[in-house]
C-alpha positions in Angstrom: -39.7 3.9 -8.0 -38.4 5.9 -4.8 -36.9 9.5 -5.2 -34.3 10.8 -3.8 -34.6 12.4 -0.9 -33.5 16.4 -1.0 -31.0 15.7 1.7 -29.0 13.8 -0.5 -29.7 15.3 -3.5 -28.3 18.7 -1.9 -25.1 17.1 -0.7 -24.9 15.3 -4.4 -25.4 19.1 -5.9 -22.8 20.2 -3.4 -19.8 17.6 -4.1 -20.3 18.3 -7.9 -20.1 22.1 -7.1 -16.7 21.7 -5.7 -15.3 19.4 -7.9 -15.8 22.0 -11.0 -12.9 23.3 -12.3 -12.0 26.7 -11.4 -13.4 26.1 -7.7 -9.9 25.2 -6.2 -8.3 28.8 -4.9 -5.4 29.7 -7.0 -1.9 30.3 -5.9 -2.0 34.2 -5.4 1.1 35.5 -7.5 4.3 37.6 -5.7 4.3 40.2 -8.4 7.5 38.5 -9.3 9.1 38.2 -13.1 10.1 34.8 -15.1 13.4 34.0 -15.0 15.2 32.0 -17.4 18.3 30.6 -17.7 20.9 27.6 -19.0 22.2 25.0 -16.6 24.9 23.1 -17.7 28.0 20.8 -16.2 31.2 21.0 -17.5 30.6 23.1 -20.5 27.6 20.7 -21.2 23.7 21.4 -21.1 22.2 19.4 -18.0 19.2 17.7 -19.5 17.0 16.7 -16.3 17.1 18.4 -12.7 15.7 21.1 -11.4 16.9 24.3 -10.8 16.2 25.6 -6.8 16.5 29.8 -6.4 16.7 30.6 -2.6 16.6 34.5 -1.7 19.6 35.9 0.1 17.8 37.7 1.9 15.3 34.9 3.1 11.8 34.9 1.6 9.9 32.4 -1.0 12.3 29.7 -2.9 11.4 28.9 -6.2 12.4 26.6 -8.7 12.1 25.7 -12.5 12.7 22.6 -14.1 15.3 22.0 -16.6 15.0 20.4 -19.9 16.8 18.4 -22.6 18.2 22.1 -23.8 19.2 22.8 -20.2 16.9 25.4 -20.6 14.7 26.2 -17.5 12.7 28.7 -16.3 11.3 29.9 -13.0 8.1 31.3 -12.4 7.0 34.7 -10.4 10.6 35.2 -8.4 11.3 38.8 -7.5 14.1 40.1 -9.0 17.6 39.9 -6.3 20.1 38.4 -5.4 19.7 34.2 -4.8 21.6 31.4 -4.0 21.3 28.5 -6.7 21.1 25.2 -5.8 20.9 22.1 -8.9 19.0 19.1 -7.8 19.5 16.2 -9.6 19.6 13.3 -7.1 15.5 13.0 -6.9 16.1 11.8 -10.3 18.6 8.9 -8.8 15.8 7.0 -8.7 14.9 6.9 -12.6 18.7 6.2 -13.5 18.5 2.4 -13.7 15.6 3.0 -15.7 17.3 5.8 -18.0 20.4 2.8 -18.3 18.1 0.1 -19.3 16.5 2.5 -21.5 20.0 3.9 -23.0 20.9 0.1 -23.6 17.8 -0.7 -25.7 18.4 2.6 -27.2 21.9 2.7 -28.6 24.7 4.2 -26.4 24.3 8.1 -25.9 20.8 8.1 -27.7 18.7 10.2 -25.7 15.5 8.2 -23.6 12.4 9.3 -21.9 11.4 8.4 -18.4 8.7 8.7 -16.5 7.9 11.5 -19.3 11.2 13.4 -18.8 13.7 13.2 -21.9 17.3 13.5 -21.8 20.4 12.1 -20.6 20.5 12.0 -17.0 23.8 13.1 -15.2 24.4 13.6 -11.9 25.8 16.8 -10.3 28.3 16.7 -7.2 26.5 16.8 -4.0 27.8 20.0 -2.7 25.7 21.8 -5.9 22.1 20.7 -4.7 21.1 22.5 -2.2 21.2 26.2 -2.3 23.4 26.9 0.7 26.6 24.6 0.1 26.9 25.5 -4.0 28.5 28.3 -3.6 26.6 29.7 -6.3 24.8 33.5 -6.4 23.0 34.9 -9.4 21.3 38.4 -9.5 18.0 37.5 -10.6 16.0 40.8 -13.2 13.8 40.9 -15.9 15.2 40.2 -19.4 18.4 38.6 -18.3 19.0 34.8 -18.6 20.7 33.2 -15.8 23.9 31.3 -16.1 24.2 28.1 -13.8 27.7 27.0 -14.7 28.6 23.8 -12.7 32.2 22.4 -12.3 32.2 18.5 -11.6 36.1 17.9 -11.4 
């Protein structure tokens, strides 16, 4: 029988030490708040996207995803003024799949894909990124945000 030698036993202990959980250095909060808020298109809840908060002032962006609700909310943002942005064309990719889906499904019958449920609707190109929606929100503690997105 041979024995290890302590070499690799060390670098054995070693790898194991790091791959504990709790080892990997945490993302040091802003001393922000959670925002939360209702996206919706045309007087209708978006159900997939994601919801992009970009200070006027310049700084951190954050962003929150939005569910079948259009409910989302973002995570340790400091409260101000920011520019909204709406993304929903990285979800583009899953419509084909959402449509195959929907036709098994029934017409209008809500699908999951990829682990994401809802309905998936595109928003005009100028509301995805932050600087071409035209969109500003003042962002504070205990008020929901209102993303209210025009498509005609």
């Amino acid at each position: 029988m041979t024995r290890p030698t302590p070499l690799i036993g060390l670098s054995l202990l070693a790898a194991l030490a790091l791959a504990a959980p709790g080892c990997a250095p945490a993302a040091k909060p802003t001393g922000g708040i959670q925002a939360t808020g209702k996206a919706t298109l045309d007087g209708t809840p978006l159900e997939m996207g994601l919801v992009v908060l970009e200070p006027e002032a310049g700084g951190q962006t954050a962003s929150g995803q939005i569910d079948r609700t259009g409910a989302f909310t973002v995570y340790d943002v400091k409260p101000g003024r920011y520019r909204v942005g709406v993304q929903t064309a990285m979800f583009a990719g899953m419509q084909a799949q959402a449509k195959k889906a929907a036709a098994t499904a029934g017409e209008g019958r809500p699908v999951a894909v990829r682990g994401l449920e809802g309905t998936f609707r595109a928003v005009p190109a100028k509301f995805e990124k932050p600087a071409t929606s035209g969109i500003v929100v003042d962002v504070q503690a205990d008020r929901p945000i209102e993303v209210t997105l025009q498509g005609k």
